[in-house]
N, C-alpha and C positions, 0 to 999 in steps of 0.2 A: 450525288452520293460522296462523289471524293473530291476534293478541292484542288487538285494538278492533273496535269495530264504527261507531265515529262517530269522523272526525280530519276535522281538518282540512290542507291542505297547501299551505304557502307556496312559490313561486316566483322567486328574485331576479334579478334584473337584471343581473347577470352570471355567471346560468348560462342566459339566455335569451339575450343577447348575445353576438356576436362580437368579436376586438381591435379589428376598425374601427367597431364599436358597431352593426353590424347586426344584424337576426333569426336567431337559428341556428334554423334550419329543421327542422334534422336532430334537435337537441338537444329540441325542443318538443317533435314525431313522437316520441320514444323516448319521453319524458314522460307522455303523453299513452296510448301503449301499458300505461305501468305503473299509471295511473290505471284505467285501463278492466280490467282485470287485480284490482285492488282492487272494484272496484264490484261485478263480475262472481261476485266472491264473495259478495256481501250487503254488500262496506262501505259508508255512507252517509256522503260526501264534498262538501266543500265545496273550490272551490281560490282559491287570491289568487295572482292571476298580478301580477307588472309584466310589461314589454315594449312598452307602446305608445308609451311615445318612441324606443323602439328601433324596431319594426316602423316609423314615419311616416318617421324617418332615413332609412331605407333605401329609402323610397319617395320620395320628395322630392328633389329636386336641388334647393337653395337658389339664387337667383338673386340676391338681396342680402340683404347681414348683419341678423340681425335681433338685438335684444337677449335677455336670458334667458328674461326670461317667455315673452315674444311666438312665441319658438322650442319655447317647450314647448309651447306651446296649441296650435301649428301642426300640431306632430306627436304630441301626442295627440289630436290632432283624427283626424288623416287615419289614425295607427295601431292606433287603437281597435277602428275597425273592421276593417282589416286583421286584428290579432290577435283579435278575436272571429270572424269569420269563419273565420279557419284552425282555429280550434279546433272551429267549431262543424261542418267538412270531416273532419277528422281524429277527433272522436270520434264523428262518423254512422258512419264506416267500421266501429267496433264495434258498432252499433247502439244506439249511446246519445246522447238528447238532451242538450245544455247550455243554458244562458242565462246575459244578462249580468247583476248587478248591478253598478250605476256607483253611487258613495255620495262622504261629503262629512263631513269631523270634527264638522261643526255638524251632520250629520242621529243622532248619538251625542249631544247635548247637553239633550236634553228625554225622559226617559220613554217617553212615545207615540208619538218617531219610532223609538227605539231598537226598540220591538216592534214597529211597522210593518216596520221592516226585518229584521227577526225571522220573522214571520209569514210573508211572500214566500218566504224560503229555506227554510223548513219545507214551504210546500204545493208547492216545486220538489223538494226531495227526497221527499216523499209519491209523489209522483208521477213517482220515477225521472230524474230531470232533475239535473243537476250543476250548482249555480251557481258564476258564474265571476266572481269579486269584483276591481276595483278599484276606484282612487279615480280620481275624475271629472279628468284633472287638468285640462282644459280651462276650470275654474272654478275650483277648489283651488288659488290663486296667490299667498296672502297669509299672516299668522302663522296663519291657522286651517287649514293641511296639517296633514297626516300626516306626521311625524317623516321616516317611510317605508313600506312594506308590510309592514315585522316590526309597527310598531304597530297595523295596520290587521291584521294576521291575529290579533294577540291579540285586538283586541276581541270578532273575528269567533266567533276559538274559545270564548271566553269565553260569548257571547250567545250563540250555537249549542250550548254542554253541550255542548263533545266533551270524547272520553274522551283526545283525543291531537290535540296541533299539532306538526306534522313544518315545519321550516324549510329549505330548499335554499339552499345558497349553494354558492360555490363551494373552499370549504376542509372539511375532514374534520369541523370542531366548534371545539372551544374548547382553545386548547393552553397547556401551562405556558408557554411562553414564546415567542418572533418563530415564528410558523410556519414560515419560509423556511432556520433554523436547524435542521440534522439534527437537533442532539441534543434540537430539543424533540417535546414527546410529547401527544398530544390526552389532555386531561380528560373520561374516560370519563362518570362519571355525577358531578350537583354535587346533595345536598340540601339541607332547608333551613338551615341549620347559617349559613347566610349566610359562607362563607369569602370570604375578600376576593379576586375577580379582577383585581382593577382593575391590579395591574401587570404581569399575563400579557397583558391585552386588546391590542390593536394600536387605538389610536384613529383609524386613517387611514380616509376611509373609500372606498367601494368607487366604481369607476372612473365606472360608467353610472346608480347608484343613490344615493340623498341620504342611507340609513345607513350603520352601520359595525357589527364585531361589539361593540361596546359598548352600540350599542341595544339588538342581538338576546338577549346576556345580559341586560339592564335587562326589556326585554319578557317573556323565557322566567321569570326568576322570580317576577315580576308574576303569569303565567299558570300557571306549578307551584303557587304559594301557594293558589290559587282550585283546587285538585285537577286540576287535566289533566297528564298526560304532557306534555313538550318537549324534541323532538328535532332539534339542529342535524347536520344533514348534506350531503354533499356530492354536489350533484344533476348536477355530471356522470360520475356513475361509474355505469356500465352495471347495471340493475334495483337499483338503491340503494333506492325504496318498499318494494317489496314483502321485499326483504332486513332494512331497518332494522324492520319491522313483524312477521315474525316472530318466533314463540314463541322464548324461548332464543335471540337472534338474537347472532351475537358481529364483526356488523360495526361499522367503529368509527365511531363518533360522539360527539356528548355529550349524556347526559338528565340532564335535571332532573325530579328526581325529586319527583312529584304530593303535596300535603302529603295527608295520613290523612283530615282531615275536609271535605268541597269547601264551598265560598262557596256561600249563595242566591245563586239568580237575581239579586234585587235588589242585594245586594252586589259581585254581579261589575259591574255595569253602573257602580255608585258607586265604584268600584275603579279604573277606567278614565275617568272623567268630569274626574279634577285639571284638564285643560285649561279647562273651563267654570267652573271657580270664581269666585262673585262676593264672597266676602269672607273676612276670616280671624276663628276664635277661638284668644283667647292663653291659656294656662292655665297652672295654678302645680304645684308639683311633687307636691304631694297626688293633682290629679284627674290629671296622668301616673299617678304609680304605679297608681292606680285602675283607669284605662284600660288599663295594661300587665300587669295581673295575670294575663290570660288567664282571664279570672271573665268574664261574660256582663255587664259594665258600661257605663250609660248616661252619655253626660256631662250633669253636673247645671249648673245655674245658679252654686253655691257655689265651682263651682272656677274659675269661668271670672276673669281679670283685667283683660282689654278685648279687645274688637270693635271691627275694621275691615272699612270696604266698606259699601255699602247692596245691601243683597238683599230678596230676597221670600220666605216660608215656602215649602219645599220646594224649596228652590235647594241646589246645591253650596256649601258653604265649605271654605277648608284649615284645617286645626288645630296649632296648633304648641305647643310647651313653653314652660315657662318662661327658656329661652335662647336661643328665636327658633328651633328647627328643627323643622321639619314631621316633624310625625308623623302625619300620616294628613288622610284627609277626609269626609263627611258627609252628610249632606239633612237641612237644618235645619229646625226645627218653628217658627222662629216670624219675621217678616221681622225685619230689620234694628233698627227704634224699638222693637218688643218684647224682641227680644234685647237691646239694652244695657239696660234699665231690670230686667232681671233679674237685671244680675251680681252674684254674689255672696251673694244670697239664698237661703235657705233652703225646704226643703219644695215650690219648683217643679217643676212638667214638666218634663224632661229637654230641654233643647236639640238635643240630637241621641241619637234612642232606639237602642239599641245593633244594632238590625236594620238600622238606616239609615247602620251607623259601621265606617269600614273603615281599619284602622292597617296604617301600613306596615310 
């Protein structure tokens, strides 16, 4: 009946949102219906909600102005639980447990926490339990957020080996041209072909939430490249999961289509880490073509032309070409003082061994 058996399912902020920026109640309860509808078939579901600066709004009467941050901490403070609690009302009524995970962009930035927070939502689904992911925002107030919860659901998907990340928002996908224009028309499915969308995207972004559909495209490719399904859809239209999830399904949306062969584990993680990068290698148009050949290649010492940044071995660096633009990034083998005394040299270790190197 349904074509996955592991997705994950993003949530946004203004399909959880009302115009006056409150809870829709109604809209979560439908939600929440077609989750438990999925599970109940065998699917094994993660979901990334927003909404808890939405649910604390609604809860709060403000009695003096406060500035931005101090307004978000407020009411994800007080929303969080609001919206964990409703969920956790509304999916007992099916008889299915949930629980929260609260997470943090720097708890993605070291290895060991990424599979801690790995680990947790595996023995929650082990065990029938639906984790319900967002970001902390109450401490997340500084350049180390989340983009938004399209970033925060790739990781998720990513780390979690789903076969499929389903996105909610509130437009039908991704369209050739203004949405609000009859004559444009959603982009059914996009593969990797890389066709340029950037002058179809709308860069405005969305009323109650800090992306746009420019992220959600930038994330969903990220996340197809690494083999998952991604599907943008429009999560206020009546049973839209379970619709866009089956077999032969011809609701409209837009997939990007999973590449052929999926990223290791450790690749997807280093795929998604660019944020923590501590330093750059600059390289000449040899170890490019090298690296771009689609051959199984490590970058060598010989190609490299200088290093920037002091790091420690098994840190992130970015990597760029010989005309400054990034092409990809790494876990470097050796810190910082060893790395430069090696450029250029012959017959060395691999500065970054080709398990550890993800081009974009």
């Amino acid at each position: 009946m349904f074509q996955y058996k592991r997705i994950a399912v993003k949530i946004g902020s203004n399909v959880l949102t009302r115009k006056d920026g409150t809870l829709d109640i109604t809209r979560m309860s439908a939600l929440v219906d077609q989750i438990a509808e999925l599970h109940k078939a065998g699917m094994e579901i993660v979901l990334i909600s927003s909404g808890a600066v939405a649910s604390g709004r609604s809860e709060l009467k403000q009695h003096r102005k406060l500035d931005a941050v101090s307004a978000r901490q407020l009411f994800s403070a007080v929303g969080q639980a609001k919206l964990i609690n409703r969920y956790f009302e509304l999916f007992r009524e099916h008889g299915i447990a949930c629980g929260q995970v609260l997470t943090m962009k720097e708890n993605f930035a070291t290895r060991q926490h990424y599979l801690n927070q790995r680990h947790c939502m595996e023995v929650m689904i082990e065990n029938g339990v639906i984790p319900i992911v967002n970001e902390n925002d109450t401490i997340s107030v500084t350049e180390l957020m989340f983009t938004d919860n399209d970033e925060l659901s790739g990781l998720i998907a990513s780390m979690m080996n789903m076969e499929a990340l389903i996105i909610l928002s509130n437009i039908d996908g991704i369209y050739n041209g203004n949405p609000e224009n009859p004559q444009s028309r959603v982009i059914t499915e996009i593969t990797g072909n890389r066709q340029n969308l950037s002058e179809y995207i709308q860069t405005k972004k969305s009323s109650f939430g800090r992306g746009g559909m420019l992220t959600k495209c930038n994330i969903a490719r990220k996340v197809a490249d690494e083999g998952i399904m991604v599907i943008i859809a429009n999560g206020k239209k009546e049973n839209i999961l379970p619709d866009v999830l089956r077999k032969n399904s011809n609701t409209v949306c837009t997939r990007f289509l999973p590449a052929e062969k999926p990223a290791s584990s450790i690749k997807k993680w280093i795929a998604h880490s660019e944020g923590f990068a501590k330093g750059e290698i600059h390289i000449n148009a040899c170890a490019q073509e090298t690296l771009m050949s689609h051959q199984a290649a490590s970058l060598l010492p010989i190609g490299v032309t200088r290093i920037e940044g002091d790091f420690e071995k098994d840190d992130i660096v970015r990597i760029f070409d010989h005309e400054g633009n990034q092409i990809g990034v790494g876990r470097i083998g050796y810190n910082s003082e060893k790395a430069r005394s090696l450029i250029g040299k012959q017959g060395a270790r691999p500065l970054i061994h080709y398990d550890y190197l993800y081009l974009d």
